[in-house]
N, C-alpha and C positions, 0 to 999 in steps of 0.2 A: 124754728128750723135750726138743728144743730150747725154750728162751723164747720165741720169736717161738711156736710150737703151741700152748702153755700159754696165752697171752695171748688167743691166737683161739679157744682151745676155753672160756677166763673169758668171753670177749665172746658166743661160742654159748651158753653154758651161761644168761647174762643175760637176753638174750632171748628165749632159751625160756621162763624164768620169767617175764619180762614179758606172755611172747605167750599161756603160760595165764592168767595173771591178769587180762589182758583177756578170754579166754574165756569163763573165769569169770563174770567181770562181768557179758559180753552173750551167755551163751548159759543163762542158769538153766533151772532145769526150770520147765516151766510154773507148776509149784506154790509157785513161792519165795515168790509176791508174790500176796498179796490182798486188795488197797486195792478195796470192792464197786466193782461196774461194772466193774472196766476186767481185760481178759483178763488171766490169770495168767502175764504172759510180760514180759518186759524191752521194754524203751523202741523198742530196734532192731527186732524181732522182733514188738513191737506196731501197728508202720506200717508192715508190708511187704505189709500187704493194700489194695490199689489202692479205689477205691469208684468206680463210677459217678454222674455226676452224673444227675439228673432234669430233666426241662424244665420248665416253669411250668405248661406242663397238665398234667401227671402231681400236680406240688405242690399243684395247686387245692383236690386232695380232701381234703389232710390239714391238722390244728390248729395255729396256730404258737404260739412263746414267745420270749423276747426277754430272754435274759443277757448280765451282763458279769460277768466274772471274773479282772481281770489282762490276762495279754497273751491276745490271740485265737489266736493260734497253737494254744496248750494248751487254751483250755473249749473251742474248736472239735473238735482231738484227742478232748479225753474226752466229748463229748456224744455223738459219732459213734458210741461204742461204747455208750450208754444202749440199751436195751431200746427198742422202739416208735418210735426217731427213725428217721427215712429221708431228714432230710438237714441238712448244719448250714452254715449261710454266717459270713463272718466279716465284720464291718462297724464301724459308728461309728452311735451310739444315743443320744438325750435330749438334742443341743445346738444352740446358733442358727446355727450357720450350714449353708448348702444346700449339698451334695454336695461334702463336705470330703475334701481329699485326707490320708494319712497324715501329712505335716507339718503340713500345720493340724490334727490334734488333735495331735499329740507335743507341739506347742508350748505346750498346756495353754490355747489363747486360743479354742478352740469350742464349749466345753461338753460334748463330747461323749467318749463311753467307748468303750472298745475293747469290742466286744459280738459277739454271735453270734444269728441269729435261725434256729430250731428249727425244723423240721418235724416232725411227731409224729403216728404213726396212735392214736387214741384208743379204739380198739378194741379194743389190745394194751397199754398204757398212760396214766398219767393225769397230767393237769397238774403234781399236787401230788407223785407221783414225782420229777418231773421236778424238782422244787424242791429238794427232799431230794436229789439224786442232785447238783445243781451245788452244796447245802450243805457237802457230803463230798468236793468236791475245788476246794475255793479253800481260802482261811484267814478264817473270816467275821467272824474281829475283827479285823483289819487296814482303819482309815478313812481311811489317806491311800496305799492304792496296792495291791498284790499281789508279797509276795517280794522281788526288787531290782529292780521296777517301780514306783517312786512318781510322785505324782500324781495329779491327779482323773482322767484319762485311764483311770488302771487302776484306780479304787475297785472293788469288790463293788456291783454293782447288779442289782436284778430290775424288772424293766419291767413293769407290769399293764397290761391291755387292758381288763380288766371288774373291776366292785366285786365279785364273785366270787373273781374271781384274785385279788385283793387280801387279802381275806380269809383266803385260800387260805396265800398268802405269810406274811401280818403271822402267824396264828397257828404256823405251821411255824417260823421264826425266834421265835417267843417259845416255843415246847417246848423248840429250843436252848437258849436262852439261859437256861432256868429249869433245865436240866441240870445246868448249870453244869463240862462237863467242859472249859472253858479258862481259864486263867488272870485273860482279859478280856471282855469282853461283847461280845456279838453287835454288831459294826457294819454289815453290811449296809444299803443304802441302798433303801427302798423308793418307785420311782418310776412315777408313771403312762406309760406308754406316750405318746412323741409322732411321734419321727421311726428312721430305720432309712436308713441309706444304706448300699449294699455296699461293702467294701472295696478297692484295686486287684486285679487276679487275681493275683499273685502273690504272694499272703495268703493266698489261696484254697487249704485241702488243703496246708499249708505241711508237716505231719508227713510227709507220705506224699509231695511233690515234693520235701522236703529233709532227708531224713530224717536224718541224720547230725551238719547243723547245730543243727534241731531239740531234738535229744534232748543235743546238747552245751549246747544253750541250759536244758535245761527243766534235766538236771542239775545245772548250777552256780546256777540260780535260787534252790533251795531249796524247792522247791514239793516234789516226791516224800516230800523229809525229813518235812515238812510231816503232809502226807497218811498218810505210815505210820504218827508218832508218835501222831496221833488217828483214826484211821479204817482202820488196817489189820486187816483179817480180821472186822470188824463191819456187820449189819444198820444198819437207822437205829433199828429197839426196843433192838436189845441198846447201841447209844451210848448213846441214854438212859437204859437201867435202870444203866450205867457211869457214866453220870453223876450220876446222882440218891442212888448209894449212896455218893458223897463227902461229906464235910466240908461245909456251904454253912453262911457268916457269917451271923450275926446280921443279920438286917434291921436298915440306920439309920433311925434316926427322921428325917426330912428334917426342914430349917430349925429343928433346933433348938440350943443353943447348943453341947452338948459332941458337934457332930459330928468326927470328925478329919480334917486335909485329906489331900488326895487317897486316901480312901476311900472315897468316894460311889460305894452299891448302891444304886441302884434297880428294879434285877431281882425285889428282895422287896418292892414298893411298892404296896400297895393304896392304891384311891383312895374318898375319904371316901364316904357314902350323899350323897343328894341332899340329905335334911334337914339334914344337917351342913354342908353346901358352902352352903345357905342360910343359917345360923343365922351363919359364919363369913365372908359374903364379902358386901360390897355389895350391892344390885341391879341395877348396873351391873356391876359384876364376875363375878356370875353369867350376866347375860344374852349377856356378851360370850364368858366360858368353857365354860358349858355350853349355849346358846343359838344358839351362832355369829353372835352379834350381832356388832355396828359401833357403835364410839361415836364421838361427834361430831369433825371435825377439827378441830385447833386449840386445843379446848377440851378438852386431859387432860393427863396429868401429865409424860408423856419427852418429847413431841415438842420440846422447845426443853431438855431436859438434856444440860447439855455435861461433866459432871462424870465424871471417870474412874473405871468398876470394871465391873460384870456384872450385866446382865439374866438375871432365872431367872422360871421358872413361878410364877405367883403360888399357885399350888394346892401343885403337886408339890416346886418346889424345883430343876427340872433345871435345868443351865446351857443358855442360850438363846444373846445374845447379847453381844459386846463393847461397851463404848463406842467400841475403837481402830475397831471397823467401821462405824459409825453417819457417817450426814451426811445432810447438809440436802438434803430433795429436792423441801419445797415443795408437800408433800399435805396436808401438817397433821397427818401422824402419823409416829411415830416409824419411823425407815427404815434399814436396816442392807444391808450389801452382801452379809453373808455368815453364817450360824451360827455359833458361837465352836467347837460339835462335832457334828459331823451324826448322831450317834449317838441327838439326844435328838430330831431332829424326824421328821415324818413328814408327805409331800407327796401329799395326795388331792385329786381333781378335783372340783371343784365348779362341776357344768352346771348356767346358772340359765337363764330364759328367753330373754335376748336376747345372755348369751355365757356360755363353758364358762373359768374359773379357775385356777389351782392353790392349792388350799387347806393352812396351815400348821399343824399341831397337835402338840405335843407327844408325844414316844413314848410313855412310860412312864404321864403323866397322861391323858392324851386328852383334852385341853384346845386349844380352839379358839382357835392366838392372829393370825391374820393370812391374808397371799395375800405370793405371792410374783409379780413381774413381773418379764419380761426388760426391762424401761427405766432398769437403773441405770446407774452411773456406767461408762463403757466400758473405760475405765482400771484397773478392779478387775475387773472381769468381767462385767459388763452387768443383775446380777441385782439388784432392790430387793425385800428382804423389810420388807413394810407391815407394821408390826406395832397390835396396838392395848396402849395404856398397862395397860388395865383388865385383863389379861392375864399381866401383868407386876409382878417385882417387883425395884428398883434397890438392887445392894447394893455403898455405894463402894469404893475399889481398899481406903482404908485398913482397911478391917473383912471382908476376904475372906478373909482367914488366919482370923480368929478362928472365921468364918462357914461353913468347911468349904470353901471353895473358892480354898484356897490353889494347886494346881495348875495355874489358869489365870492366876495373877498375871503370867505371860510371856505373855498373850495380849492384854493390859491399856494403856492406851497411859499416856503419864507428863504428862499433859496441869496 
Protein backbone atom coordinates (compact mmCIF):
# COMPACT_ATOMS: atom_id res chain seq x y z
CA UNK A 1 0.00 0.00 0.00
CA UNK A 2 1.32 3.18 -1.15
CA UNK A 3 1.88 6.13 1.75
CA UNK A 4 -0.04 8.65 0.20
CA UNK A 5 -3.30 5.36 1.02
CA UNK A 6 -2.15 4.74 4.51
CA UNK A 7 -2.09 8.55 5.42
CA UNK A 8 -5.82 8.82 3.90
CA UNK A 9 -7.11 5.70 5.23
CA UNK A 10 -5.22 7.44 9.27
CA UNK A 11 -7.25 10.51 8.26
CA UNK A 12 -10.60 8.18 7.35
CA UNK A 13 -10.02 6.07 10.22
CA UNK A 14 -9.88 9.72 12.54
CA UNK A 15 -12.81 10.78 11.68
CA UNK A 16 -14.74 8.15 11.95
CA UNK A 17 -13.80 8.00 15.46
CA UNK A 18 -14.41 11.46 15.83
CA UNK A 19 -17.86 11.22 13.99
CA UNK A 20 -18.98 8.37 16.61
CA UNK A 21 -17.87 10.18 19.38
CA UNK A 22 -19.98 13.02 18.50
CA UNK A 23 -22.75 10.46 18.01
CA UNK A 24 -22.21 9.32 21.00
CA UNK A 25 -22.40 12.53 22.70
CA UNK A 26 -25.74 13.80 20.85
CA UNK A 27 -27.51 10.67 20.14
CA UNK A 28 -27.81 8.92 23.87
CA UNK A 29 -30.58 6.78 24.63
CA UNK A 30 -33.28 8.49 26.08
CA UNK A 31 -32.48 6.97 29.25
CA UNK A 32 -28.70 8.25 29.77
CA UNK A 33 -29.88 11.42 31.46
CA UNK A 34 -32.24 12.00 34.33
CA UNK A 35 -31.87 15.49 35.85
CA UNK A 36 -36.38 15.36 36.98
CA UNK A 37 -38.19 17.43 34.59
CA UNK A 38 -36.43 17.61 31.72
CA UNK A 39 -36.92 14.68 29.06
CA UNK A 40 -34.41 12.01 29.02
CA UNK A 41 -32.64 12.85 25.76
CA UNK A 42 -29.46 15.15 25.00
CA UNK A 43 -29.42 18.80 24.67
CA UNK A 44 -29.98 18.50 20.56
CA UNK A 45 -32.66 16.07 20.60
CA UNK A 46 -34.36 18.02 23.58
CA UNK A 47 -35.25 21.32 21.23
CA UNK A 48 -36.27 19.72 18.20
CA UNK A 49 -39.79 19.89 19.24
CA UNK A 50 -41.17 23.18 17.87
CA UNK A 51 -43.84 24.74 20.52
CA UNK A 52 -46.52 26.91 19.49
CA UNK A 53 -47.02 30.08 20.82
CA UNK A 54 -50.53 31.10 22.59
CA UNK A 55 -52.05 34.52 22.20
CA UNK A 56 -52.96 36.55 25.10
CA UNK A 57 -56.53 35.39 25.23
CA UNK A 58 -55.83 31.98 25.29
CA UNK A 59 -53.00 32.99 28.24
CA UNK A 60 -55.77 35.00 30.16
CA UNK A 61 -57.04 31.80 31.67
CA UNK A 62 -53.96 30.48 33.15
CA UNK A 63 -51.62 31.45 36.56
CA UNK A 64 -48.49 33.16 36.21
CA UNK A 65 -44.95 32.99 38.08
CA UNK A 66 -41.99 35.02 37.51
CA UNK A 67 -38.11 33.40 37.64
CA UNK A 68 -34.95 34.35 37.12
CA UNK A 69 -32.31 31.90 36.85
CA UNK A 70 -28.98 32.85 34.96
CA UNK A 71 -29.29 33.35 31.28
CA UNK A 72 -33.08 33.12 30.05
CA UNK A 73 -32.26 31.26 27.22
CA UNK A 74 -31.86 28.04 29.69
CA UNK A 75 -34.82 28.58 32.65
CA UNK A 76 -36.88 29.44 29.53
CA UNK A 77 -35.61 25.90 27.83
CA UNK A 78 -36.24 23.92 31.11
CA UNK A 79 -39.58 25.59 32.32
CA UNK A 80 -41.09 24.70 29.01
CA UNK A 81 -40.78 21.14 29.70
CA UNK A 82 -42.25 21.49 33.50
CA UNK A 83 -45.44 19.58 33.84
CA UNK A 84 -48.69 22.10 33.77
CA UNK A 85 -46.63 25.18 31.94
CA UNK A 86 -48.16 26.20 28.69
CA UNK A 87 -45.95 28.93 27.99
CA UNK A 88 -42.78 30.58 29.12
CA UNK A 89 -41.54 34.12 27.87
CA UNK A 90 -38.09 35.31 28.39
CA UNK A 91 -37.72 39.00 29.65
CA UNK A 92 -36.01 41.47 32.21
CA UNK A 93 -37.81 41.62 35.86
CA UNK A 94 -37.43 43.71 39.39
CA UNK A 95 -35.60 46.91 37.99
CA UNK A 96 -35.91 50.90 37.45
CA UNK A 97 -35.86 51.43 34.34
CA UNK A 98 -39.09 51.26 31.68
CA UNK A 99 -38.82 48.72 28.82
CA UNK A 100 -34.94 48.10 28.86
CA UNK A 101 -33.48 46.76 26.03
CA UNK A 102 -30.85 43.73 26.52
CA UNK A 103 -27.95 46.18 26.76
CA UNK A 104 -29.31 48.04 29.34
CA UNK A 105 -29.42 45.16 31.67
CA UNK A 106 -26.09 43.52 30.41
CA UNK A 107 -24.65 46.61 31.46
CA UNK A 108 -25.71 45.85 35.08
CA UNK A 109 -27.10 49.77 35.33
CA UNK A 110 -31.03 48.72 35.46
CA UNK A 111 -31.65 46.72 38.20
CA UNK A 112 -33.07 44.26 36.44
CA UNK A 113 -32.62 40.21 35.94
CA UNK A 114 -32.78 38.14 33.16
CA UNK A 115 -36.26 36.38 34.05
CA UNK A 116 -38.85 34.27 32.52
CA UNK A 117 -42.66 34.83 33.35
CA UNK A 118 -44.60 31.23 33.49
CA UNK A 119 -47.84 30.37 32.39
CA UNK A 120 -49.16 27.53 34.25
CA UNK A 121 -52.64 25.68 34.34
CA UNK A 122 -53.18 25.16 37.94
CA UNK A 123 -55.40 22.38 37.60
CA UNK A 124 -52.47 20.18 36.38
CA UNK A 125 -49.87 21.68 38.71
CA UNK A 126 -49.05 24.03 41.64
CA UNK A 127 -47.18 27.19 42.29
CA UNK A 128 -44.89 25.54 44.86
CA UNK A 129 -43.99 22.78 42.12
CA UNK A 130 -43.07 25.08 40.07
CA UNK A 131 -40.58 26.52 42.71
CA UNK A 132 -39.03 23.22 43.48
CA UNK A 133 -38.79 22.44 39.88
CA UNK A 134 -36.62 26.02 39.03
CA UNK A 135 -34.70 24.99 42.56
CA UNK A 136 -33.33 21.77 40.63
CA UNK A 137 -32.07 23.49 37.82
CA UNK A 138 -30.16 26.82 38.53
CA UNK A 139 -27.25 26.44 41.22
CA UNK A 140 -29.27 28.12 44.33
CA UNK A 141 -26.01 29.01 46.15
CA UNK A 142 -24.51 30.98 43.69
CA UNK A 143 -25.18 35.26 44.81
CA UNK A 144 -23.36 36.93 42.23
CA UNK A 145 -24.49 35.38 38.95
CA UNK A 146 -25.41 31.81 37.43
CA UNK A 147 -22.44 29.54 35.88
CA UNK A 148 -20.03 31.93 33.65
CA UNK A 149 -22.84 34.52 33.84
CA UNK A 150 -21.97 36.84 36.71
CA UNK A 151 -23.61 39.74 37.88
CA UNK A 152 -26.81 41.04 39.47
CA UNK A 153 -28.29 40.68 35.89
CA UNK A 154 -28.05 36.76 36.39
CA UNK A 155 -28.60 36.41 40.26
CA UNK A 156 -31.26 33.37 41.27
CA UNK A 157 -34.33 35.33 41.95
CA UNK A 158 -38.13 34.42 42.61
CA UNK A 159 -40.60 37.11 42.24
CA UNK A 160 -43.76 36.78 44.57
CA UNK A 161 -47.03 38.23 43.61
CA UNK A 162 -48.85 37.48 47.03
CA UNK A 163 -47.74 36.94 50.84
CA UNK A 164 -48.93 33.41 49.96
CA UNK A 165 -46.29 32.83 47.16
CA UNK A 166 -44.05 34.22 49.57
CA UNK A 167 -44.47 32.02 51.95
CA UNK A 168 -44.65 29.50 49.62
CA UNK A 169 -41.03 30.38 48.32
CA UNK A 170 -39.23 31.48 51.84
CA UNK A 171 -40.27 28.01 53.17
CA UNK A 172 -39.34 25.62 50.14
CA UNK A 173 -35.64 27.52 49.97
CA UNK A 174 -35.42 27.07 53.76
CA UNK A 175 -36.29 22.89 53.44
CA UNK A 176 -33.18 23.41 51.01
CA UNK A 177 -31.03 24.85 52.71
CA UNK A 178 -31.71 22.85 56.09
CA UNK A 179 -30.83 19.81 53.79
CA UNK A 180 -27.77 20.86 53.59
CA UNK A 181 -26.79 18.83 50.36
CA UNK A 182 -24.37 21.76 49.08
CA UNK A 183 -21.32 22.87 50.13
CA UNK A 184 -22.83 26.54 50.58
CA UNK A 185 -26.11 28.01 51.53
CA UNK A 186 -28.99 28.65 49.77
CA UNK A 187 -28.71 32.13 48.08
CA UNK A 188 -31.54 32.64 46.21
CA UNK A 189 -33.02 36.18 46.32
CA UNK A 190 -36.37 36.51 47.37
CA UNK A 191 -38.27 39.43 45.72
CA UNK A 192 -41.63 40.99 45.66
CA UNK A 193 -43.05 41.16 42.29
CA UNK A 194 -42.75 44.69 40.50
CA UNK A 195 -42.10 44.99 36.89
CA UNK A 196 -41.87 42.21 33.79
CA UNK A 197 -40.84 43.54 30.51
CA UNK A 198 -40.57 41.02 27.51
CA UNK A 199 -37.46 40.52 26.00
CA UNK A 200 -36.49 41.34 22.20
CA UNK A 201 -37.97 38.36 20.01
CA UNK A 202 -34.98 37.06 19.19
CA UNK A 203 -34.57 35.77 22.90
CA UNK A 204 -37.72 34.33 22.36
CA UNK A 205 -37.69 30.11 22.01
CA UNK A 206 -33.75 30.90 21.53
CA UNK A 207 -33.38 26.74 22.34
CA UNK A 208 -35.55 25.67 19.65
CA UNK A 209 -34.73 28.80 16.85
CA UNK A 210 -30.89 28.23 17.67
CA UNK A 211 -30.47 25.22 18.66
CA UNK A 212 -26.99 24.33 17.92
CA UNK A 213 -25.70 27.55 19.42
CA UNK A 214 -27.77 26.99 22.37
CA UNK A 215 -26.76 23.86 23.66
CA UNK A 216 -22.88 24.83 22.58
CA UNK A 217 -23.65 27.81 25.03
CA UNK A 218 -25.50 25.93 27.86
CA UNK A 219 -22.56 23.01 27.50
CA UNK A 220 -19.51 25.13 28.02
CA UNK A 221 -21.65 27.21 30.79
CA UNK A 222 -21.45 24.45 33.33
CA UNK A 223 -24.92 24.55 34.23
CA UNK A 224 -25.64 20.53 33.02
CA UNK A 225 -22.35 19.60 35.11
CA UNK A 226 -24.14 21.38 37.57
CA UNK A 227 -27.46 19.89 37.59
CA UNK A 228 -26.29 16.11 37.23
CA UNK A 229 -23.78 16.43 40.11
CA UNK A 230 -26.93 17.34 42.68
CA UNK A 231 -30.13 16.52 41.00
CA UNK A 232 -29.61 13.77 38.57
CA UNK A 233 -32.10 10.93 38.76
CA UNK A 234 -33.79 12.48 42.02
CA UNK A 235 -37.41 13.44 43.26
CA UNK A 236 -37.32 16.78 45.43
CA UNK A 237 -38.19 14.12 48.87
CA UNK A 238 -35.61 11.79 47.92
CA UNK A 239 -32.82 15.29 47.69
CA UNK A 240 -33.78 15.88 51.00
CA UNK A 241 -33.96 12.57 52.71
CA UNK A 242 -29.91 12.74 50.71
CA UNK A 243 -29.49 15.44 52.22
CA UNK A 244 -30.53 15.39 55.72
CA UNK A 245 -28.53 11.94 56.08
CA UNK A 246 -25.22 13.89 55.70
CA UNK A 247 -22.90 15.18 58.10
CA UNK A 248 -24.47 18.84 59.18
CA UNK A 249 -21.90 21.13 61.54
CA UNK A 250 -22.36 21.97 64.75
CA UNK A 251 -24.61 24.91 64.99
CA UNK A 252 -22.49 28.41 65.93
CA UNK A 253 -23.34 30.17 68.79
CA UNK A 254 -23.54 33.53 66.93
CA UNK A 255 -21.78 36.78 68.42
CA UNK A 256 -19.95 35.08 70.48
CA UNK A 257 -16.34 35.30 71.15
CA UNK A 258 -14.69 31.93 69.91
CA UNK A 259 -16.59 32.04 66.64
CA UNK A 260 -14.04 31.18 63.70
CA UNK A 261 -13.99 33.41 60.85
CA UNK A 262 -15.40 32.58 57.75
CA UNK A 263 -17.55 29.79 59.23
CA UNK A 264 -20.70 31.47 60.04
CA UNK A 265 -23.93 28.75 59.98
CA UNK A 266 -26.67 30.33 60.34
CA UNK A 267 -28.80 27.57 58.74
CA UNK A 268 -28.83 26.11 62.43
CA UNK A 269 -29.98 29.48 64.11
CA UNK A 270 -32.98 29.53 66.20
CA UNK A 271 -34.30 32.68 67.31
CA UNK A 272 -34.73 33.57 71.01
CA UNK A 273 -38.67 33.38 72.69
CA UNK A 274 -40.06 36.83 72.89
CA UNK A 275 -39.40 36.93 76.70
CA UNK A 276 -35.70 36.44 76.11
CA UNK A 277 -35.54 39.22 73.25
CA UNK A 278 -37.32 41.29 75.93
CA UNK A 279 -35.15 40.60 79.02
CA UNK A 280 -32.05 41.19 76.38
CA UNK A 281 -32.72 44.11 74.22
CA UNK A 282 -33.95 47.77 74.95
CA UNK A 283 -37.35 48.79 74.47
CA UNK A 284 -36.35 50.65 71.62
CA UNK A 285 -34.67 47.75 70.22
CA UNK A 286 -37.42 45.64 70.63
CA UNK A 287 -39.99 47.69 69.25
CA UNK A 288 -38.04 48.46 66.28
CA UNK A 289 -36.92 44.54 65.64
CA UNK A 290 -39.83 42.71 66.62
CA UNK A 291 -42.44 45.55 66.19
CA UNK A 292 -41.48 47.10 62.93
CA UNK A 293 -41.09 50.10 64.56
CA UNK A 294 -39.20 53.39 63.51
CA UNK A 295 -36.94 55.26 65.71
CA UNK A 296 -36.65 58.72 65.67
CA UNK A 297 -34.08 60.47 62.95
CA UNK A 298 -31.23 61.92 63.80
CA UNK A 299 -31.41 60.96 67.19
CA UNK A 300 -29.60 57.21 67.15
CA UNK A 301 -26.58 55.71 67.26
CA UNK A 302 -25.02 55.03 63.08
CA UNK A 303 -26.61 57.75 61.45
CA UNK A 304 -23.32 60.15 61.63
CA UNK A 305 -20.82 56.91 62.17
CA UNK A 306 -18.11 57.18 59.92
CA UNK A 307 -15.94 54.55 61.45
CA UNK A 308 -14.73 51.56 59.22
CA UNK A 309 -16.00 47.77 59.90
CA UNK A 310 -19.56 45.94 59.72
CA UNK A 311 -23.06 46.35 60.46
CA UNK A 312 -24.70 42.88 61.74
CA UNK A 313 -28.25 41.99 63.21
CA UNK A 314 -28.43 43.26 66.46
CA UNK A 315 -30.40 39.82 67.44
CA UNK A 316 -28.93 37.21 65.05
CA UNK A 317 -25.49 38.41 64.35
CA UNK A 318 -25.89 38.25 60.36
CA UNK A 319 -23.61 40.34 58.32
CA UNK A 320 -25.90 43.30 57.08
CA UNK A 321 -24.03 46.02 55.97
CA UNK A 322 -20.54 47.71 55.10
CA UNK A 323 -19.28 51.04 56.24
CA UNK A 324 -17.34 51.14 52.44
CA UNK A 325 -21.43 51.25 51.32
CA UNK A 326 -22.83 53.75 53.73
CA UNK A 327 -23.17 57.67 52.98
CA UNK A 328 -24.96 60.56 53.86
CA UNK A 329 -28.25 60.79 52.54
CA UNK A 330 -29.75 63.35 54.77
CA UNK A 331 -32.85 61.23 56.32
CA UNK A 332 -31.47 61.09 59.65
CA UNK A 333 -30.84 57.50 59.63
CA UNK A 334 -28.30 55.49 58.66
CA UNK A 335 -28.21 54.66 54.66
CA UNK A 336 -26.27 52.23 52.74
CA UNK A 337 -26.26 51.70 49.06
CA UNK A 338 -26.10 48.07 49.14
CA UNK A 339 -26.01 44.77 51.56
CA UNK A 340 -22.44 43.69 52.11
CA UNK A 341 -24.38 39.80 51.21
CA UNK A 342 -27.76 39.43 50.00
CA UNK A 343 -27.99 36.12 51.29
CA UNK A 344 -28.84 37.48 54.84
CA UNK A 345 -31.73 39.79 53.85
CA UNK A 346 -35.06 39.41 52.81
CA UNK A 347 -37.25 42.04 50.78
CA UNK A 348 -41.16 42.07 51.78
CA UNK A 349 -43.89 44.48 50.86
CA UNK A 350 -45.07 46.59 53.16
CA UNK A 351 -48.70 48.11 51.91
CA UNK A 352 -49.54 50.85 54.49
CA UNK A 353 -52.52 53.00 53.93
CA UNK A 354 -51.41 55.96 51.68
CA UNK A 355 -48.33 53.89 50.01
CA UNK A 356 -47.15 50.31 49.53
CA UNK A 357 -42.93 49.91 50.67
CA UNK A 358 -40.35 47.52 50.31
CA UNK A 359 -39.65 46.25 53.56
CA UNK A 360 -35.97 44.98 54.88
CA UNK A 361 -35.63 42.12 57.48
CA UNK A 362 -33.17 39.86 58.13
CA UNK A 363 -33.14 36.16 56.78
CA UNK A 364 -32.20 33.90 59.07
CA UNK A 365 -33.36 36.43 62.20
CA UNK A 366 -36.50 37.76 61.05
CA UNK A 367 -35.90 40.95 62.33
CA UNK A 368 -37.17 44.09 61.10
CA UNK A 369 -34.38 46.38 60.24
CA UNK A 370 -35.42 49.04 57.63
CA UNK A 371 -37.12 49.90 53.66
CA UNK A 372 -35.23 50.09 50.93
CA UNK A 373 -35.78 53.00 48.28
CA UNK A 374 -34.98 53.45 44.72
CA UNK A 375 -33.55 57.38 45.71
CA UNK A 376 -29.86 56.57 46.14
CA UNK A 377 -26.90 57.74 44.92
CA UNK A 378 -27.21 57.07 40.92
CA UNK A 379 -23.61 56.42 40.60
CA UNK A 380 -23.84 53.19 42.78
CA UNK A 381 -27.00 52.06 41.63
CA UNK A 382 -29.82 54.24 42.79
CA UNK A 383 -30.84 52.07 45.80
CA UNK A 384 -30.90 53.53 49.57
CA UNK A 385 -31.24 50.99 52.15
CA UNK A 386 -32.80 53.18 55.30
CA UNK A 387 -31.83 51.25 57.98
CA UNK A 388 -32.71 52.03 61.76
CA UNK A 389 -29.66 52.09 64.33
CA UNK A 390 -31.74 50.05 66.95
CA UNK A 391 -31.63 47.18 64.65
CA UNK A 392 -28.10 47.06 64.32
CA UNK A 393 -25.11 46.15 65.82
CA UNK A 394 -21.45 48.27 64.76
CA UNK A 395 -18.49 45.87 64.84
CA UNK A 396 -15.18 47.99 63.82
CA UNK A 397 -12.81 46.76 60.84
CA UNK A 398 -10.17 46.34 63.90
CA UNK A 399 -12.10 43.56 65.95
CA UNK A 400 -13.80 41.47 62.94
CA UNK A 401 -11.30 38.83 62.77
CA UNK A 402 -11.58 38.28 66.27
CA UNK A 403 -15.46 38.68 65.88
CA UNK A 404 -15.98 35.96 63.38
CA UNK A 405 -16.23 38.05 60.58
CA UNK A 406 -13.04 37.97 59.11
CA UNK A 407 -14.12 37.01 55.61
CA UNK A 408 -15.71 40.34 54.82
CA UNK A 409 -12.61 42.43 55.92
CA UNK A 410 -12.21 42.79 51.83
CA UNK A 411 -15.58 44.26 51.81
CA UNK A 412 -14.49 46.86 54.50
CA UNK A 413 -13.18 50.34 53.21
CA UNK A 414 -9.63 51.66 55.00
CA UNK A 415 -11.13 54.69 56.07
Amino acid sequence: MKISQRIWLVILGFSLAVGLVWYGKYSQKVSDIKIPGIPKQNCLEHNQEKHMKKTQEELSQYQRAYFAGGCFWCTESDLQKASGVVEVVSGYAGGRVVNPTYSDVTSEKSGHREAVEIYYDGKVTSYENLVKYHLMHIDPTDAGGQFYDRGESYQAVIFYRSEEERLVVERTIQELDKAKIFEKPVAVRVLPYTNFYTAEEYHQNYAEENTIKYCAYRESSGRDTFLKKYFEGKTWDELLRKGTTQKINEPVSLQSDDMIPGKLDFSQYVKPSQAELQANLTPLEYEVTQEDGTERPFHNAYNENHASGIYVDIVSGEPLFSSSDKYESGTGWPSFVKPIDNRFIVEKVDAGFLSTRTEIRSKYGDNHLGHVFPDGPKDRGGMRYCMNSAALHFIPKESMEKEGYGDFLSQVDTQ
